[in-house]
Z-matrix of the N, CA and C atoms (Angstrom, degrees):
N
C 1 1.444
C 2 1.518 1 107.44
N 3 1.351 2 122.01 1 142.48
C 4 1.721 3 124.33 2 -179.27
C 5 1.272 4 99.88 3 -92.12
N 6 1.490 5 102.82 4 152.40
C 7 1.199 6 120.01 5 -174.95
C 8 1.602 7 103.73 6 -65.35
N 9 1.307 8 136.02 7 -2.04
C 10 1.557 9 130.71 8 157.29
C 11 1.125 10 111.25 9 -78.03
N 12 1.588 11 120.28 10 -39.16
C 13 1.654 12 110.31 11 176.90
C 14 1.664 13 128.07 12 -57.20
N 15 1.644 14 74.15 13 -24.19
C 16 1.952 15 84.22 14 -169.63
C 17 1.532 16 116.89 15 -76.57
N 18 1.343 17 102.50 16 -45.71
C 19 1.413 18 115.43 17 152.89
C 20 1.755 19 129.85 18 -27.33
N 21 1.764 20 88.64 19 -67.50
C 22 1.532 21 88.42 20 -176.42
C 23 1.683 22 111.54 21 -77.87
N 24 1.219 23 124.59 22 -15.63
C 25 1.878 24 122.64 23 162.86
C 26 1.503 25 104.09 24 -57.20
N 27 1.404 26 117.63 25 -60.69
C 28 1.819 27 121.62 26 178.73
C 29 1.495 28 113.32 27 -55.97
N 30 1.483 29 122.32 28 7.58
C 31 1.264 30 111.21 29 -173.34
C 32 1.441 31 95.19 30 -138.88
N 33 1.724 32 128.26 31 6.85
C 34 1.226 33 125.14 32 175.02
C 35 1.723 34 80.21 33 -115.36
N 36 1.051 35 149.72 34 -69.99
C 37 1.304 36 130.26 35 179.35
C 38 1.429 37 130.76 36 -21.82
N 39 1.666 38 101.79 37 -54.86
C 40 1.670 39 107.56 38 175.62
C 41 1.620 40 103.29 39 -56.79
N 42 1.218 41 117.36 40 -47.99
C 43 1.323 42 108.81 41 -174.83
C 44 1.112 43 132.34 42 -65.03
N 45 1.548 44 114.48 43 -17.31
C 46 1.198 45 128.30 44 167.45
C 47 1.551 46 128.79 45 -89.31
N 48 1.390 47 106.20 46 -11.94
C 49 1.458 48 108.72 47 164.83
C 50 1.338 49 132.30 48 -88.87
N 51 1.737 50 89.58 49 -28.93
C 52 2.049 51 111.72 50 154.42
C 53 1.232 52 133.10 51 -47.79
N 54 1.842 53 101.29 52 -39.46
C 55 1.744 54 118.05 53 159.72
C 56 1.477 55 113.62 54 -70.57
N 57 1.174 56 137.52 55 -61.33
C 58 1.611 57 131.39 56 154.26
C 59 1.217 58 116.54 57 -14.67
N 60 1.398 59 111.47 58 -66.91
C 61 1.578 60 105.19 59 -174.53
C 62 1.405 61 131.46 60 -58.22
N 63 1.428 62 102.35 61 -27.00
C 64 1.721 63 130.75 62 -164.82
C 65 1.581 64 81.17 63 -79.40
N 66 1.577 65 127.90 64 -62.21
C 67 1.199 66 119.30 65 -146.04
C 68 1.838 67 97.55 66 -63.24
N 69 1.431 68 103.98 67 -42.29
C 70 1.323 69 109.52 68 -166.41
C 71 1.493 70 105.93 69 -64.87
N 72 1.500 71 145.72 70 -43.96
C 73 1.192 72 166.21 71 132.46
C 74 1.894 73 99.36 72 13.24
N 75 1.243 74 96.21 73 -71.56
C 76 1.343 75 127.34 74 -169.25
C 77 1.760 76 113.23 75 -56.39
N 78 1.310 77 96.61 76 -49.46
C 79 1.693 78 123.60 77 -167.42
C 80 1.943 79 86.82 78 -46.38
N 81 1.188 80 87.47 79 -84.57
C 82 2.024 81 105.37 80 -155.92
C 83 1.600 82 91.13 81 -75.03
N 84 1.584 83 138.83 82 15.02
C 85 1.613 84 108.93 83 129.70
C 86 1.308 85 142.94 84 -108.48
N 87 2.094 86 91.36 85 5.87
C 88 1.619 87 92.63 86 179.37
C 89 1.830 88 76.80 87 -90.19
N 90 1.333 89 136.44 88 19.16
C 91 1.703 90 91.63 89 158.58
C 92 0.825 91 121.84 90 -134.23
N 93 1.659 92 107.26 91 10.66
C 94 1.487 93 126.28 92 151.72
C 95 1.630 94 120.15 93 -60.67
N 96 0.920 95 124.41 94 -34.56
C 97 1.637 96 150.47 95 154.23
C 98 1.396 97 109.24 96 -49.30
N 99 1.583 98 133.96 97 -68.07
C 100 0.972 99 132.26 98 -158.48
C 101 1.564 100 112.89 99 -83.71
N 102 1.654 101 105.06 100 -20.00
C 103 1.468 102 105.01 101 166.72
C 104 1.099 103 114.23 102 -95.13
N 105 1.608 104 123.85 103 -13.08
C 106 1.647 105 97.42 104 163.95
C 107 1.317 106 132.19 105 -97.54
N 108 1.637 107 106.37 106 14.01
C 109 1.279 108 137.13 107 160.38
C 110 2.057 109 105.05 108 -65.45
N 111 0.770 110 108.39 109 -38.06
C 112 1.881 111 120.51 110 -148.30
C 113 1.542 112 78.12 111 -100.19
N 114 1.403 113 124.37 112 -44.54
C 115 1.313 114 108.53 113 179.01
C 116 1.610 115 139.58 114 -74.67
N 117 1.579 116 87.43 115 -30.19
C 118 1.664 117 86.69 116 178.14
C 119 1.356 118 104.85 117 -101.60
N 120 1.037 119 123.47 118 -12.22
C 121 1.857 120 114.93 119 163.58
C 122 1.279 121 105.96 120 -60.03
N 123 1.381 122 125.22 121 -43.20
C 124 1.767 123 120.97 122 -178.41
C 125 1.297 124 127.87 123 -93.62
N 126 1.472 125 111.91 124 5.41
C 127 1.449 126 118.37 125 -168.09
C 128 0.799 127 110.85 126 -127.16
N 129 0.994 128 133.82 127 -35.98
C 130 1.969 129 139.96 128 -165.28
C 131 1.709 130 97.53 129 -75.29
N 132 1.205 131 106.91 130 120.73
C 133 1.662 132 134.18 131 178.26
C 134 1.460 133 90.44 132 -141.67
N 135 2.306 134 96.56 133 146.76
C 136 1.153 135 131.10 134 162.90
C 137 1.328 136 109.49 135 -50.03
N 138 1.215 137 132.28 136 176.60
C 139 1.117 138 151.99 137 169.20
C 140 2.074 139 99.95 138 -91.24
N 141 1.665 140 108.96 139 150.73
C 142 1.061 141 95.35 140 -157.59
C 143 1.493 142 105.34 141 -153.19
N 144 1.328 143 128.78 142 169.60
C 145 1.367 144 138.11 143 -178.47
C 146 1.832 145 82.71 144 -92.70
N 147 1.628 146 93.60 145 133.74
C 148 1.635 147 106.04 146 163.54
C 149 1.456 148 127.06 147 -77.37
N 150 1.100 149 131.03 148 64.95
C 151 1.526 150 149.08 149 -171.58
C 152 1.460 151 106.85 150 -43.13
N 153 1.166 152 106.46 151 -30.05
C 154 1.965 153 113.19 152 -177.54
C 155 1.633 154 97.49 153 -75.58
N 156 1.594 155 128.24 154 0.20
C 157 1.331 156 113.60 155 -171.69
C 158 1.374 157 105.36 156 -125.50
N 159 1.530 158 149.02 157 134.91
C 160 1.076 159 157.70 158 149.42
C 161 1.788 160 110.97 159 -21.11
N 162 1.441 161 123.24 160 79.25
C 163 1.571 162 116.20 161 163.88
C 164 1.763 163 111.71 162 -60.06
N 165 1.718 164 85.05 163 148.88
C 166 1.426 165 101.36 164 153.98
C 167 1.887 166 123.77 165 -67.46
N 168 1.528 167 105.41 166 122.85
C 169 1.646 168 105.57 167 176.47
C 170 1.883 169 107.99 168 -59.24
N 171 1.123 170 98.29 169 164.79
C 172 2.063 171 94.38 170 157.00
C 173 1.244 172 109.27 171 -81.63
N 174 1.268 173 113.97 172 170.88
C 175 1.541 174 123.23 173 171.09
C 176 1.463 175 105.18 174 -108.48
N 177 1.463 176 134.39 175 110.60
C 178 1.301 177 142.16 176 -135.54
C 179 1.698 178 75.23 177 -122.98
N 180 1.037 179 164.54 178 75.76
C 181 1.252 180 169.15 179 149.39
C 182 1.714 181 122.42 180 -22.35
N 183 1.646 182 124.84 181 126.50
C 184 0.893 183 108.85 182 -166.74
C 185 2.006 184 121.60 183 -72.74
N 186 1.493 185 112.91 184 -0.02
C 187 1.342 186 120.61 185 151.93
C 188 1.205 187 117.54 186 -88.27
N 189 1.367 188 143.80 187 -33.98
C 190 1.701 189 115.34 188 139.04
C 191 1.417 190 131.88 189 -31.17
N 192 1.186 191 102.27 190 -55.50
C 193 2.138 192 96.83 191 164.53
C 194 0.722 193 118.95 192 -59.23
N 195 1.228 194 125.75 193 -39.29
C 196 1.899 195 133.36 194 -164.80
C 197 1.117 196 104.24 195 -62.52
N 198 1.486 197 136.94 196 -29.88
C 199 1.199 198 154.60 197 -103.87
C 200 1.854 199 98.36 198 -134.00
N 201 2.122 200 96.77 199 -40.67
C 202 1.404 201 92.53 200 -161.35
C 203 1.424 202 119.61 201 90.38
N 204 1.345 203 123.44 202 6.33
C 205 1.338 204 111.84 203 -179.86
C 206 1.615 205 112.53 204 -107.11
N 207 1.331 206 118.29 205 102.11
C 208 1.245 207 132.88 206 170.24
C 209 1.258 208 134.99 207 -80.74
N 210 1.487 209 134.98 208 -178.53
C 211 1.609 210 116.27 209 151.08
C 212 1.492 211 94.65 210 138.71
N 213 1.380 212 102.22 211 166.67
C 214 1.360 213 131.04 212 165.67
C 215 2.113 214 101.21 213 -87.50
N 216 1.223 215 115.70 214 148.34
C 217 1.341 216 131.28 215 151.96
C 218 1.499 217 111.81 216 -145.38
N 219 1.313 218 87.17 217 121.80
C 220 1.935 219 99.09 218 -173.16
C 221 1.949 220 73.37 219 -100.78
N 222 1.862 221 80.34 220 149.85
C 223 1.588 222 94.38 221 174.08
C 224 1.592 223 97.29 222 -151.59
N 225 1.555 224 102.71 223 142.81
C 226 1.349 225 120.45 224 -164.53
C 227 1.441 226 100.12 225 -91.77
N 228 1.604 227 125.70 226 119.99
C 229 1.472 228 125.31 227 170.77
C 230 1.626 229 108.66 228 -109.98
N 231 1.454 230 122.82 229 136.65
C 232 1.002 231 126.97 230 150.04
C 233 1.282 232 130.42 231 -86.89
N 234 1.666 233 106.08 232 126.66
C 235 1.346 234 102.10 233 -155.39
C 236 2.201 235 106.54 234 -103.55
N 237 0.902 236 126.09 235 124.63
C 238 1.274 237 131.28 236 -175.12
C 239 1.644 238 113.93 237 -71.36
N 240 1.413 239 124.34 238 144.91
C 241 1.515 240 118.90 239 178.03
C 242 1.775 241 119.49 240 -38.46
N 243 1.378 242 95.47 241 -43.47
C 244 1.264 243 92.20 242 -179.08
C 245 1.560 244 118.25 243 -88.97
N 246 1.051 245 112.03 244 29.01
C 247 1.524 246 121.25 245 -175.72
C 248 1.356 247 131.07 246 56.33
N 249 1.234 248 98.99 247 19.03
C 250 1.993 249 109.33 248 162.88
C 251 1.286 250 108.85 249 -102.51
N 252 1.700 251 104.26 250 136.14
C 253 1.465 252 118.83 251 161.01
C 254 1.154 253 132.90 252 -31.66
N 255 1.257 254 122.05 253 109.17
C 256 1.717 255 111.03 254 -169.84
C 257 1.692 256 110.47 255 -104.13
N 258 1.716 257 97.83 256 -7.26
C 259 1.819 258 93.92 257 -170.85
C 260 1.977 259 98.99 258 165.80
N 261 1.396 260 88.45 259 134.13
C 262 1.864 261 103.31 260 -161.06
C 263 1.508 262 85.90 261 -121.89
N 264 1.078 263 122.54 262 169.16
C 265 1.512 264 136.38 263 -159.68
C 266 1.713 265 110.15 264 165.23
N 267 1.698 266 111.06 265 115.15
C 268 1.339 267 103.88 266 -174.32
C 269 1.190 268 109.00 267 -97.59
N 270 1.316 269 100.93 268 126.60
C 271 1.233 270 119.57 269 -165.84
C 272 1.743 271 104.73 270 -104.85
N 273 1.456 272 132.40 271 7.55
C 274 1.352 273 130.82 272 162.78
C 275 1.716 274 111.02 273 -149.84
N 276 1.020 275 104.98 274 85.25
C 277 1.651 276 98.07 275 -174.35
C 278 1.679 277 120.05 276 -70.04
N 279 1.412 278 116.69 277 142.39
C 280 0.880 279 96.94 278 -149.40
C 281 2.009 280 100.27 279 -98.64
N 282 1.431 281 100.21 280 16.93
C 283 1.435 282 132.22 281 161.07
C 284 1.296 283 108.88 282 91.95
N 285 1.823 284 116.86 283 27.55
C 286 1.573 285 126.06 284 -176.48
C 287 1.679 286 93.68 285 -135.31
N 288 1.256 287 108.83 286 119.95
C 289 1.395 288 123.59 287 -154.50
C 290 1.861 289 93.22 288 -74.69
N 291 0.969 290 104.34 289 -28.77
C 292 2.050 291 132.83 290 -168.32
C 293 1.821 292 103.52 291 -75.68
N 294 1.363 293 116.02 292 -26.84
C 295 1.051 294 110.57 293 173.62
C 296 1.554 295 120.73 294 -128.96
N 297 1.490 296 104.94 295 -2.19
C 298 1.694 297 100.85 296 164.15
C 299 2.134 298 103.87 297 -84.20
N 300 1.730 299 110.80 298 -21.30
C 301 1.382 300 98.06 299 147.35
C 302 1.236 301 140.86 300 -66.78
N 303 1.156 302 100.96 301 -23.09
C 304 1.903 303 107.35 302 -171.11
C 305 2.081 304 87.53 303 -86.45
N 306 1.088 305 125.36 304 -15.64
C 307 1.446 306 100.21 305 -178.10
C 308 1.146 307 125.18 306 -102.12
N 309 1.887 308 102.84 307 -21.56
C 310 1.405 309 116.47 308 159.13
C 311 1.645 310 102.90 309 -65.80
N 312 0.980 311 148.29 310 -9.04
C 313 1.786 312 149.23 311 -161.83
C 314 1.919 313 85.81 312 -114.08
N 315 1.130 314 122.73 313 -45.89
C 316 1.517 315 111.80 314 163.49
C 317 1.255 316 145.66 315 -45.95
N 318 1.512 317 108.63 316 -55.25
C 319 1.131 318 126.81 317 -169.70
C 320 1.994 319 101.15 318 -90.83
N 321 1.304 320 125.91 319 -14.82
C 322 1.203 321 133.19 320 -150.90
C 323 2.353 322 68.72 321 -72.06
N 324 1.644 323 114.27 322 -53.24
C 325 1.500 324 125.73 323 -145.44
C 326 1.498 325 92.60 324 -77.57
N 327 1.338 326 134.69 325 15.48
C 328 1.598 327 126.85 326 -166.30
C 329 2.119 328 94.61 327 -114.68
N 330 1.133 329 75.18 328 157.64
C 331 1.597 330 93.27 329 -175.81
C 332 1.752 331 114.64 330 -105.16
N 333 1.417 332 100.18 331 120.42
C 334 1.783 333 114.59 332 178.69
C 335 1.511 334 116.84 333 -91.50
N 336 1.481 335 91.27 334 171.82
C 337 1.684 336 98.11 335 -170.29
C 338 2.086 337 82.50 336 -119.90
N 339 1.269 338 78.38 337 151.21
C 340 2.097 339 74.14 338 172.86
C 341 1.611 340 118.08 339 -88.80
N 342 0.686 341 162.88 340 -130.18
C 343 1.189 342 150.92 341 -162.91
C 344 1.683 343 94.19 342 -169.65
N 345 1.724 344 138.03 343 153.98
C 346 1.161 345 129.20 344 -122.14
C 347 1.647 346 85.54 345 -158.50
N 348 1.139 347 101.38 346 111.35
C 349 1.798 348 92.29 347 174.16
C 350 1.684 349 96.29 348 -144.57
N 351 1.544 350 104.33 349 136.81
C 352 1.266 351 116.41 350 -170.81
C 353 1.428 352 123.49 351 40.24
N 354 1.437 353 103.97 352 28.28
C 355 1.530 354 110.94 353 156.62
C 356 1.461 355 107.71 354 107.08
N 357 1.847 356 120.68 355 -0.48
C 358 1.305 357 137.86 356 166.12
C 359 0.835 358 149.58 357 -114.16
N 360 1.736 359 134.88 358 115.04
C 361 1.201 360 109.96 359 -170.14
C 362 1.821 361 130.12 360 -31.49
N 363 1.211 362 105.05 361 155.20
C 364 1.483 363 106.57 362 -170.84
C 365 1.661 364 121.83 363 -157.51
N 366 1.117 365 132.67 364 134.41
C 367 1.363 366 133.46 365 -154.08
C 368 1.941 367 82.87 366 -63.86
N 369 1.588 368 106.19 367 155.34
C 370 1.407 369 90.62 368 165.97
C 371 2.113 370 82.56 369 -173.21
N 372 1.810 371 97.50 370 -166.73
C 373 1.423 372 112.75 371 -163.43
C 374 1.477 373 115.95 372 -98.18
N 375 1.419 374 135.11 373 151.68
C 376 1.740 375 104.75 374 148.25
C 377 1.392 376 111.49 375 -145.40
N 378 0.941 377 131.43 376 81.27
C 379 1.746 378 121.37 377 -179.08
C 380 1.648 379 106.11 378 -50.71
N 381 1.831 380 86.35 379 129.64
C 382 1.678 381 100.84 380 173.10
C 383 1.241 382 106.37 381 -112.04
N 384 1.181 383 132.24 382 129.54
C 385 1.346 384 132.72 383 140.29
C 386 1.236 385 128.89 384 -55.93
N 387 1.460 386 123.11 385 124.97
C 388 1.982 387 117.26 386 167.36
C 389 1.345 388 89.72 387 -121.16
N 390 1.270 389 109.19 388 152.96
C 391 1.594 390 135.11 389 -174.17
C 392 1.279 391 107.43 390 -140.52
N 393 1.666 392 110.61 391 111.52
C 394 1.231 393 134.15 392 -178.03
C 395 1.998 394 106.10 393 -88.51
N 396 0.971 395 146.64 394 120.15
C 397 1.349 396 154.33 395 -178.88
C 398 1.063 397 100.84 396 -106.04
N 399 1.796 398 130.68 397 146.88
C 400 1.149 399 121.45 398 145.24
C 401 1.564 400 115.78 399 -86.55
C-alpha cells in the first residue's frame, strides 16, 4: 500500500469514528431533553393543602362576634420538601388582629402536600384563605 493510500484510509476512519461519536453524543441528549420535557410539563404541581386529611376548623369565638369582627384572612404558608410547614405569613388581614391570629394558630395544625418540580418533591407556596362569618 503507498504511503497516499495509507493516509487517505487514516483519514476516512478518523472521520468515521468522529461521525459515531457525534451520532452517539447526540442519541441520549435528544432523549434526555425530550423526557425532561414530558416530565416537567406533566409533573410540576404547586405546593398544596392536603385535602385527603381531616383539617383543624378556627375557633370563631363568641367575643369575636360580639365584637363584630369578621373577614376573610388569606395566609401565606411555606411549604417544605417533605411537606411540613416551615413559615405562615398573613398576607390579607382581615383587619381583626384576634382572627388573623386565630387563623395563623389554624392553619399552623393543617397538613400540606409539597409542591413537585420535575417529578420531585420541592420546597414551594400555598395561600389559604379562612373566612370568619358572623
Amino acid at each position: 500500500m503507498t504511503t497516499a493510500a495509507c493516509v487517505a484510509a487514516i483519514i476516512l476512519s478518523q472521520s468515521a469514528i468522529a461521525d459515531t461519536e457525534a451520532q452517539n453524543a447526540a442519541a441520549p441528549a435528544a432523549a434526555s431533553t425530550a423526557a425532561s420535557h414530558a416530565d416537567s410539563a406533566s409533573a410540576d404541581q404547586p405546593a398544596s393543602v392536603d385535602d385527603d386529611k381531616p383539617q383543624p376548623q378556627p375557633r370563631y369565638s363568641a367575643a369575636m362576634k360580639n365584637a363584630g369582627a369578621s373577614g376573610t384572612v388569606v395566609v401565606m404558608v411555606q411549604v417544605g420538601a417533605d411537606g411540613k410547614a416551615k413559615s405562615f405569613h398573613v398576607m390579607m388581614s382581615s383587619g381583626a388582629k384576634a382572627l388573623d391570629d386565630e387563623a395563623i394558630r389554624t392553619v399552623k395544625g393543617w397538613s400540606y402536600k409539597p409542591a413537585i418540580k420535575q417529578g420531585v418533591p420541592a420546597e414551594g407556596y400555598v395561600q389559604v384563605p379562612i373566612t370568619f362569618n358572623k
